[in-house]
ZASEVO-807473 format. One record per residue (C-alpha): residue number from 1; x, y, z. Coordinates in steps of 0.25 Angstrom, whole numbers. Layout:
{n:NUM	xx:X	yy:Y	zz:Z}
...
This chain:
{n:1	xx:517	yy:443	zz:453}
{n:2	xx:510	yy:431	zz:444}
{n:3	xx:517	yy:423	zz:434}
{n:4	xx:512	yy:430	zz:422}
{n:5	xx:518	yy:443	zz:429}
{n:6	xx:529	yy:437	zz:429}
{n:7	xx:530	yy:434	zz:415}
{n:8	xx:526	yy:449	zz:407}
{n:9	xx:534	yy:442	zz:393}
{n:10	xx:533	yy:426	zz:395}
{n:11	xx:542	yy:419	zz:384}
{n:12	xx:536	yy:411	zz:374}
{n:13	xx:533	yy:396	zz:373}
{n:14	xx:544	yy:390	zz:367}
{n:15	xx:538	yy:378	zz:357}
{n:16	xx:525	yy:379	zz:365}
{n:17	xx:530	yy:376	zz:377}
{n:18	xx:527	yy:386	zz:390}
{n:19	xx:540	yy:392	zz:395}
{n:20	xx:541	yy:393	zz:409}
{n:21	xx:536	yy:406	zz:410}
{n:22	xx:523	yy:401	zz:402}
{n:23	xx:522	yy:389	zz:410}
{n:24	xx:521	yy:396	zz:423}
{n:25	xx:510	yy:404	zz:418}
{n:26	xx:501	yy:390	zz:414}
{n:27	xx:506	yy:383	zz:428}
{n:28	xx:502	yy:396	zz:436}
{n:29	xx:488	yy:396	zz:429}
{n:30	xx:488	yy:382	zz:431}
{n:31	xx:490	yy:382	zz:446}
{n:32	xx:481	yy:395	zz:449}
{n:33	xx:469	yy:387	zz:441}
{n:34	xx:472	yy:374	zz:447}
{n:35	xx:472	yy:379	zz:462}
{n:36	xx:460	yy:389	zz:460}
{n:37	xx:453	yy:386	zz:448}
{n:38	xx:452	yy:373	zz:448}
{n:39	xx:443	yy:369	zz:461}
{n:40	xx:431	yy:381	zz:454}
{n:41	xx:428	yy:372	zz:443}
{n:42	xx:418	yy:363	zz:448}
{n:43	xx:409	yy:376	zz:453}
{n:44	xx:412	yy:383	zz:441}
{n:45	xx:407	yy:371	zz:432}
{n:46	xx:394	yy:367	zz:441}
{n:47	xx:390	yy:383	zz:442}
{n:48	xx:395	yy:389	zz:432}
{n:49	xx:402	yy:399	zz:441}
{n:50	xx:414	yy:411	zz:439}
{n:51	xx:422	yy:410	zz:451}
{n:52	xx:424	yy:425	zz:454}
{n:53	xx:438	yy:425	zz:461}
{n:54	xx:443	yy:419	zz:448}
{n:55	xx:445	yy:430	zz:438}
{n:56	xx:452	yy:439	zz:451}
{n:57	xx:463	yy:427	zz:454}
{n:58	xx:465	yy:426	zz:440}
{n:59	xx:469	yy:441	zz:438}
{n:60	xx:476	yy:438	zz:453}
{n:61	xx:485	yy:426	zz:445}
{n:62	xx:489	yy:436	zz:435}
{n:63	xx:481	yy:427	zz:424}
{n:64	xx:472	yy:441	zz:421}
{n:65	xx:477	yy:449	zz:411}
{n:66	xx:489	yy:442	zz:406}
{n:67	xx:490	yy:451	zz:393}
{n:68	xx:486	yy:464	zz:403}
{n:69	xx:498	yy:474	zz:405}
{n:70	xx:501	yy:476	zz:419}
{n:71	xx:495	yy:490	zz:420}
{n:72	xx:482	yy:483	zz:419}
{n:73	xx:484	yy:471	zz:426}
{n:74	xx:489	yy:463	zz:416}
{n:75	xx:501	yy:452	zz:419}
{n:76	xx:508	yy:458	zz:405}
{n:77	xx:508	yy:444	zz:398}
{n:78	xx:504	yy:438	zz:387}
{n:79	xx:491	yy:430	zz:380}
{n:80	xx:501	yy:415	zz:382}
{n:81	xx:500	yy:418	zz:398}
{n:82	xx:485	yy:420	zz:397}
{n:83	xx:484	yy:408	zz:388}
{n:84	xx:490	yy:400	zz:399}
{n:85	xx:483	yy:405	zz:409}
{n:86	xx:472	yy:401	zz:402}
{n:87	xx:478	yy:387	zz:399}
{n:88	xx:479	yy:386	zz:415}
{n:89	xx:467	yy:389	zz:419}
{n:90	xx:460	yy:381	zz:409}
{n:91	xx:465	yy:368	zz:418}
{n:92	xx:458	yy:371	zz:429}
{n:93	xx:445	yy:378	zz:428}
{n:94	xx:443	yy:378	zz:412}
{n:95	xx:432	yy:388	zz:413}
{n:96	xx:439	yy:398	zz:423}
{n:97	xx:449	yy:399	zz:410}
{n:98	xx:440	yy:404	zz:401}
{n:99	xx:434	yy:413	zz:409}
{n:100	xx:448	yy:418	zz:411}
{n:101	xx:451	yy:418	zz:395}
{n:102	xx:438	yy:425	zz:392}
{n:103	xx:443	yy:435	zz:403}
{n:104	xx:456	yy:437	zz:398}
{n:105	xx:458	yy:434	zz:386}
{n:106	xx:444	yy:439	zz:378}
{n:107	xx:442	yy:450	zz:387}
{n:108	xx:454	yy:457	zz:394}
{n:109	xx:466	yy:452	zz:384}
{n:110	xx:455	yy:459	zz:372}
{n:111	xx:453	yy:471	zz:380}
{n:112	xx:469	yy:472	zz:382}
{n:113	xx:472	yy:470	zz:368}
{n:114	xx:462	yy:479	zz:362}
{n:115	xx:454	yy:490	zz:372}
{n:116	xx:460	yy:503	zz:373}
{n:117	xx:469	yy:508	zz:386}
{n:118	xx:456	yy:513	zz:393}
{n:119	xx:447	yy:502	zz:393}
{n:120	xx:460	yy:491	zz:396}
{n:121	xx:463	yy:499	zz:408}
{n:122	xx:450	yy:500	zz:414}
{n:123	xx:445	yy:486	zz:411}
{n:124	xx:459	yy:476	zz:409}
{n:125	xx:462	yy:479	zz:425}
{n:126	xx:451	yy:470	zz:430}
{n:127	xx:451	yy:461	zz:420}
{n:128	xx:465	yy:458	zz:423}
{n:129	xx:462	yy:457	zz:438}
{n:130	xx:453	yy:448	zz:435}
{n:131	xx:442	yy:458	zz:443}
{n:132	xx:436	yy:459	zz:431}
{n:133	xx:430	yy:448	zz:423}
{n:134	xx:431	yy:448	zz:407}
{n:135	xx:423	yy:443	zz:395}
{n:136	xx:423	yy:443	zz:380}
{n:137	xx:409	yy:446	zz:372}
{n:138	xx:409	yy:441	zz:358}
{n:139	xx:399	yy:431	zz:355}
{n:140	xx:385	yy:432	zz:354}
{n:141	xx:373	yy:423	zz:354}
{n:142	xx:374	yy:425	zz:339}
{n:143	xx:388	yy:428	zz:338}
{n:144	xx:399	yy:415	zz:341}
{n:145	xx:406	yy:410	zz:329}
{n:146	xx:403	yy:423	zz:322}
{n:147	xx:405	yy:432	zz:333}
{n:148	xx:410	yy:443	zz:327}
{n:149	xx:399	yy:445	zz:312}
{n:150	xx:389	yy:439	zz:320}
{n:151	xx:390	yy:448	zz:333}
{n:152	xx:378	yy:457	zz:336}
{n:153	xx:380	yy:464	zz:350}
{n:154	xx:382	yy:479	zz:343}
{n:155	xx:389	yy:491	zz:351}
{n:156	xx:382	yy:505	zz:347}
{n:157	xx:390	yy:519	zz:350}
{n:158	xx:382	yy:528	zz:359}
{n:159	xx:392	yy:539	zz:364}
{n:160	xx:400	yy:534	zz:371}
{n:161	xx:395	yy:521	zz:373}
{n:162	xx:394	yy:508	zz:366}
{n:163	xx:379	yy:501	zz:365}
{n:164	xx:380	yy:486	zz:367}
{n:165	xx:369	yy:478	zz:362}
{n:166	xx:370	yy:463	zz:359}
{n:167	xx:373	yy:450	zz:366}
{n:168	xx:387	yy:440	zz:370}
{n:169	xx:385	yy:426	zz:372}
{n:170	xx:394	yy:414	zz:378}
{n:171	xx:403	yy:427	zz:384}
{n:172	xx:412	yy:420	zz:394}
{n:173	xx:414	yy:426	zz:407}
{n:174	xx:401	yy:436	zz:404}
{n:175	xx:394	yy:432	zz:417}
{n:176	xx:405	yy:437	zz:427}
{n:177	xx:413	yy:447	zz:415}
{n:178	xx:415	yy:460	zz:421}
{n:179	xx:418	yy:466	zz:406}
{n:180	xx:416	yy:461	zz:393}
{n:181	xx:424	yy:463	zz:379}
{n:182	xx:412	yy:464	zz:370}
{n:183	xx:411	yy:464	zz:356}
{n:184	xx:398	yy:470	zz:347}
{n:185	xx:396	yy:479	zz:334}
{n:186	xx:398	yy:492	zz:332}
{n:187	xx:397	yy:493	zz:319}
{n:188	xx:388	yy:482	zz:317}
{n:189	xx:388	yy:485	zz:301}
{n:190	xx:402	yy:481	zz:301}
{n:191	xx:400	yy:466	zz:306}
{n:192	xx:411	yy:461	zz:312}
{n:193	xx:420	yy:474	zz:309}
{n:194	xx:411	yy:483	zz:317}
{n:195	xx:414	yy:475	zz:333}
{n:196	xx:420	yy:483	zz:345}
{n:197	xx:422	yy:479	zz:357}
{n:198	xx:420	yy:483	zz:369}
{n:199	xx:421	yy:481	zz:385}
{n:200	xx:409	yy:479	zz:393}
{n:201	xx:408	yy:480	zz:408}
{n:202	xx:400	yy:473	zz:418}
{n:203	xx:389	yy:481	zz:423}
{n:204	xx:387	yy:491	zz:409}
{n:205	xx:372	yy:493	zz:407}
{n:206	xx:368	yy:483	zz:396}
{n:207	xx:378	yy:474	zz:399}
{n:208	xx:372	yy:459	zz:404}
{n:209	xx:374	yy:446	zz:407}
{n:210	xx:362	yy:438	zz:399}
{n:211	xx:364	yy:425	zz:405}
{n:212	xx:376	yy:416	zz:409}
{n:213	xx:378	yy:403	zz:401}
{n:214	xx:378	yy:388	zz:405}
{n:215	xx:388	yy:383	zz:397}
{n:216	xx:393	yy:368	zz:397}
{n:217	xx:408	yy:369	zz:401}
{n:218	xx:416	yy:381	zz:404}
{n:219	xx:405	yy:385	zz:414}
{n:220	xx:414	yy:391	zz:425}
{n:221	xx:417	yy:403	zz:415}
{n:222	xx:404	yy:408	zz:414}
{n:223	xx:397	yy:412	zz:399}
{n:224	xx:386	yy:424	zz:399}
{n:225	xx:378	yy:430	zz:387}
{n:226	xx:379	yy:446	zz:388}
{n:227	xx:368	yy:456	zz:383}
{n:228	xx:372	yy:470	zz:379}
{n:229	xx:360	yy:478	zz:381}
{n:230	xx:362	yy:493	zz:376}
{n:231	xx:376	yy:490	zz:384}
{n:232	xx:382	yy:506	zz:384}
{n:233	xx:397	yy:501	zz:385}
{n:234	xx:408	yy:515	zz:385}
{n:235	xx:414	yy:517	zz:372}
{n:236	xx:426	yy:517	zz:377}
{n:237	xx:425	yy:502	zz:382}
{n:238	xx:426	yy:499	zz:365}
{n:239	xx:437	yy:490	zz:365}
{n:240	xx:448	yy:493	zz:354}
{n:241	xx:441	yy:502	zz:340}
{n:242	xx:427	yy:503	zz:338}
{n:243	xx:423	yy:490	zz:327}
{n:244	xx:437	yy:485	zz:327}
{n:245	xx:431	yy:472	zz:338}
{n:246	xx:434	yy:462	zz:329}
{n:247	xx:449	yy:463	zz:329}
{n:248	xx:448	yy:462	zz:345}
{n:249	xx:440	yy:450	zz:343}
{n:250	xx:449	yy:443	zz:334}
{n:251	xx:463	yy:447	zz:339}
{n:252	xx:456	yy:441	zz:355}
{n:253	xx:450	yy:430	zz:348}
{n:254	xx:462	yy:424	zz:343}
{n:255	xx:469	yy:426	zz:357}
{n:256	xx:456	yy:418	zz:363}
{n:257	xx:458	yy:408	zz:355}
{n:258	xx:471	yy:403	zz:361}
{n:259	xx:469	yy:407	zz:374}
{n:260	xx:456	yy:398	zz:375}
{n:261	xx:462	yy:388	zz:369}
{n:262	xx:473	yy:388	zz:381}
{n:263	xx:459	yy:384	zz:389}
{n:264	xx:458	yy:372	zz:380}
{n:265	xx:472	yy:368	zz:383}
{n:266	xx:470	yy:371	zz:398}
{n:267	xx:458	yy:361	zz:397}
{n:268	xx:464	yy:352	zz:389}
{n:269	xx:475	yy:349	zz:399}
{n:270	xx:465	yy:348	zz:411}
{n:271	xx:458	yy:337	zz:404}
{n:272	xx:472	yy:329	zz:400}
{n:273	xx:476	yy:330	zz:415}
{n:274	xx:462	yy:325	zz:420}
{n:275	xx:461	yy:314	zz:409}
{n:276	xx:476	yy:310	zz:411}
{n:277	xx:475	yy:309	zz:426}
{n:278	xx:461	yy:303	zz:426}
{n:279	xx:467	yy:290	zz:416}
{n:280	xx:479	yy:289	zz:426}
{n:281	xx:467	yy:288	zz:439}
{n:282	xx:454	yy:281	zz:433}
{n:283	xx:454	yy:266	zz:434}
{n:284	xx:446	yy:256	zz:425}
{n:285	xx:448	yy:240	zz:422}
{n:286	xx:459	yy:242	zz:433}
{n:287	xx:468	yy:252	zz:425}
{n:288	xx:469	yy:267	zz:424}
{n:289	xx:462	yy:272	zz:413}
{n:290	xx:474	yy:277	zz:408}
{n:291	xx:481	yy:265	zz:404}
{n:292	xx:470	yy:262	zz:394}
{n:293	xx:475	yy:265	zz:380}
{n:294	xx:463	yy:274	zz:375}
{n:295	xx:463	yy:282	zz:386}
{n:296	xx:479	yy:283	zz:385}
{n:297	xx:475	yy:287	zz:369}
{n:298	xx:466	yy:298	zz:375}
{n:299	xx:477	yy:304	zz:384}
{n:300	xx:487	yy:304	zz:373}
{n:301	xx:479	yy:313	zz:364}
{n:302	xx:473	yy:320	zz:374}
{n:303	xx:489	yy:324	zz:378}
{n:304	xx:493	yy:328	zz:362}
{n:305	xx:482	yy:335	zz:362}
{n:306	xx:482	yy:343	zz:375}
{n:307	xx:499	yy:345	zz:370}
{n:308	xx:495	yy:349	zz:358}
{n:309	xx:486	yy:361	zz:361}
{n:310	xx:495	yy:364	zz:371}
{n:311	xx:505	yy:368	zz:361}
{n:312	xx:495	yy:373	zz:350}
{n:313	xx:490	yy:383	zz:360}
{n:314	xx:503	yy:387	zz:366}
{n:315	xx:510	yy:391	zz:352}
{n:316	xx:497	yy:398	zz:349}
{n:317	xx:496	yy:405	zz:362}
{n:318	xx:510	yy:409	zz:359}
{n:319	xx:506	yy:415	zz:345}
{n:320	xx:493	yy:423	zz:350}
{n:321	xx:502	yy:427	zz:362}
{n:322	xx:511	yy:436	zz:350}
{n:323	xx:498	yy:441	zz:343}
{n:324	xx:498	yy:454	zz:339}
{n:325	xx:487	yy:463	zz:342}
{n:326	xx:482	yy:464	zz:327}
{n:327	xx:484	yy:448	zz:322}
{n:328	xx:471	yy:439	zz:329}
{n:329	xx:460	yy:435	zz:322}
{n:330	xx:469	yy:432	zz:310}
{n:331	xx:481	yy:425	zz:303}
{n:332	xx:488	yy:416	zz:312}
{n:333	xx:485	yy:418	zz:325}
{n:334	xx:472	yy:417	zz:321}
{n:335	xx:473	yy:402	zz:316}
{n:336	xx:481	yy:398	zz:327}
{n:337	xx:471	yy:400	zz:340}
{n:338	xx:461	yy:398	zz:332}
{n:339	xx:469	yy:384	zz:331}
{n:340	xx:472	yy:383	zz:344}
{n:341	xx:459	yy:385	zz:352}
{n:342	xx:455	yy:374	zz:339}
{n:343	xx:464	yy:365	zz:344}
{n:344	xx:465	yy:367	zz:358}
{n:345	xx:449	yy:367	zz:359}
{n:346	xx:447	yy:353	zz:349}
{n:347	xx:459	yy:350	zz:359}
{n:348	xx:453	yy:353	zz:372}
{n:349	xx:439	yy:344	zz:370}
{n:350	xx:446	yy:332	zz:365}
{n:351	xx:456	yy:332	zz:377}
{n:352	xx:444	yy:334	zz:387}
{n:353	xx:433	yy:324	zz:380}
{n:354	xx:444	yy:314	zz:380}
{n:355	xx:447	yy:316	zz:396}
{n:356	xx:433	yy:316	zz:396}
{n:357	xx:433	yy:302	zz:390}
{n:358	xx:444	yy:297	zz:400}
{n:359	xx:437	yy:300	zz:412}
{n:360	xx:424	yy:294	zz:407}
{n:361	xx:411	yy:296	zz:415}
{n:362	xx:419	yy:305	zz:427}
{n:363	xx:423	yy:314	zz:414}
{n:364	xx:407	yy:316	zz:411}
{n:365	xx:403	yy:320	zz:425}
{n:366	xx:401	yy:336	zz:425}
{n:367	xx:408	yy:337	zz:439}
{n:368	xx:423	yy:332	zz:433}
{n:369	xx:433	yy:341	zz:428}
{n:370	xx:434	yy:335	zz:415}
{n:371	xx:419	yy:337	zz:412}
{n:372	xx:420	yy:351	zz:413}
{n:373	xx:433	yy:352	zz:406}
{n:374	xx:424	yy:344	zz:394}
{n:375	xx:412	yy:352	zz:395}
{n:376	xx:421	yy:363	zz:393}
{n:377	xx:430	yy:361	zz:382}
{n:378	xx:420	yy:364	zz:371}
{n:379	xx:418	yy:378	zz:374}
{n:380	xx:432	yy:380	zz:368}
{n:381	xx:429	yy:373	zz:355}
{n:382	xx:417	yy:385	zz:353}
{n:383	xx:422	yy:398	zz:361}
{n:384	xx:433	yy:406	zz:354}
{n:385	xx:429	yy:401	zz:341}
{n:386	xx:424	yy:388	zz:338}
{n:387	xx:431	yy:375	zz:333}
{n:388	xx:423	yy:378	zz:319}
{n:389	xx:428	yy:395	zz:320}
{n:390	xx:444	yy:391	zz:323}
{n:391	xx:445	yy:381	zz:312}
{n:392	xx:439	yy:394	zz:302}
{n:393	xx:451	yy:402	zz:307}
{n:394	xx:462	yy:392	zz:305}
{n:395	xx:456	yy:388	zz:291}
{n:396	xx:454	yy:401	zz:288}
{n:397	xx:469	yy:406	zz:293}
{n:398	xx:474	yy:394	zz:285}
{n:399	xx:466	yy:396	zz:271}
{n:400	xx:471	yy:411	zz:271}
């Protein structure tokens, strides 16, 4: 039996701070990703490469299919566990985290919440067990921001079979996905109200992988463009009604808002540690670096604000955690992890630039961990929604 077995109904944080229960969850993460994550980084980073034992241990660990009943595999828990999870991870190997968030969060938590009976118990078991790699396709090469009215992949019905044409771009975990949630128009007339979604599996005629990206950081979690080519995909592979997509994008988007920004936390903290223990270590003038007041300014803001996302995130986390099935993409929920991933991700790059400044030239040097933790950290101000995209949402909530 794992921890998050053990703990179907885990009580809630009180003043957002972990119970036990919760905090057992982040420290068993954190030693599972510290003793087996951790030493793949550096061949990760150099080569751009996806451990393949990886997603199987994670299902092993219990950290698979959190939300998942047990007749699927699932652990019966609930989205905070999987945010923790994620937080834990992101310690030790950064990019294996959002592999792991793309898997469970975009892909397997959205086909749970949303695909009928049939379709969850042919596909969630694997996904759970970790046998079976996820991915979520939404964006397009002329879709980001705008990726819902701008979206052009189209799904035609042809008996009973869905015709896929169209294109996804910057689709984490493409290259090694097993199955992908993919989102087009089938009822292009309509615009954004005319989106289904469907599962699409490895290996179905016109399905490809164009080409996997270089990408600057994150580049253990590998990123692909996908090329649906008169992709025939079974109707009955339609995830939740016909043209009603949108309201599974928008009720998964506001769930991925938090849990990526449990990435950023999880970074943030790395880089605090490594900048903390490296002003203890590093001599110059005949003194620890740390006992140099600007460098001691540096670690002090560094810890508000490292403390201070830790307790945004957590009280979010906790309010997403009680979303109802039918309240994202709107009202307060809305506003709130479209706030947290703001401030966790605006967070996140200021703690790392400035551990980045501490260690001085050794922080520039690609091999460091700290580098790849910098080269990293702007991809969360972009994916999810951009800086620019969450602060139109919390306007927009707060001038309603």
């Amino acid at each position: 039996m794992t921890v998050i077995d053990a703990i179907p109904n885990p009580p809630p944080v009180s003043g957002w701070t972990l119970s036990p229960e919760r905090q057992e969850i982040l420290d068993h993460a954190d030693r599972f990703a510290r003793n087996e994550l951790y030493p793949l980084q550096q061949r990760m980073d150099d080569e751009e490469w996806w451990p393949p034992q990886v997603m199987p241990r994670l299902g092993e660990m219990g950290f698979l299919g959190v939300t998942a009943p047990a007749e699927l595999g699932g652990a019966e828990s609930d989205l905070f566990a999987s945010g923790l999870i994620a937080q834990g991870l992101a310690r030790w190997n950064h990019a294996i985290s959002l592999s792991y968030v793309a898997h469970e969060n975009l892909c397997l938590n959205n086909i749970l919440r949303n695909a009928d009976a049939a379709v969850k118990a042919r596909v969630l078991p694997g996904l759970c067990a970790g046998t079976k790699i996820g991915a979520l396709g939404l964006t397009e090469p002329g879709a980001g921001s705008d990726a819902l009215g701008s979206m052009r992949t189209t799904a035609r019905r042809e008996g009973d079979h869905y015709v896929l044409n169209g294109t996804k771009l910057y689709i984490t975990n493409g290259p090694v996905a097993d199955l992908v949630l993919v989102y087009a128009k089938t009822a292009p007339e309509l615009g954004a109200r005319g989106i289904s979604a469907f599962v699409v599996e490895k290996g179905t005629p016109g399905f490809s992988v164009a080409q996997k990206l270089d990408k600057m950081g994150f580049r253990g979690s590998t990123t692909a463009e996908l090329v649906f080519d008169d992709c025939r995909v079974p109707a009955e592979n339609l995830v939740g009604t016909e043209n009603q997509g949108v309201a599974v994008v928008m009720s998964g988007l506001d769930l991925e808002r938090i849990v990526v920004a449990m990435i950023n936390l999880g970074m943030a903290e790395r880089a605090f540690d490594l900048a903390l223990d490296y002003a203890r270590t590093r001599q110059q003038f005949g003194r620890t670096i740390g006992s140099f007041q600007m460098v001691q300014a540096k670690l002090a803001e560094m810890y508000v604000t490292v403390e201070t996302m830790r307790s945004f995130c957590y009280r979010v986390l906790d309010e997403a955690n009680r979303m109802e099935h039918d309240e994202g993409g709107r009202g307060e929920i809305h506003k709130l992890t479209a706030g947290a991933i703001l401030y966790a991700a605006e967070g996140c790059t200021r703690v790392v630039s400035e551990a980045v400044q501490i260690f001085g030239g050794a922080g520039y040097m690609r091999e460091t961990e700290i580098n790849r933790l910098y080269r990293a950290s702007k991809l969360l101000e972009i994916g999810a929604g951009t800086t620019e995209i969450r602060k139109l949402i919390i306007a927009g909530e707060l001038l309603k």
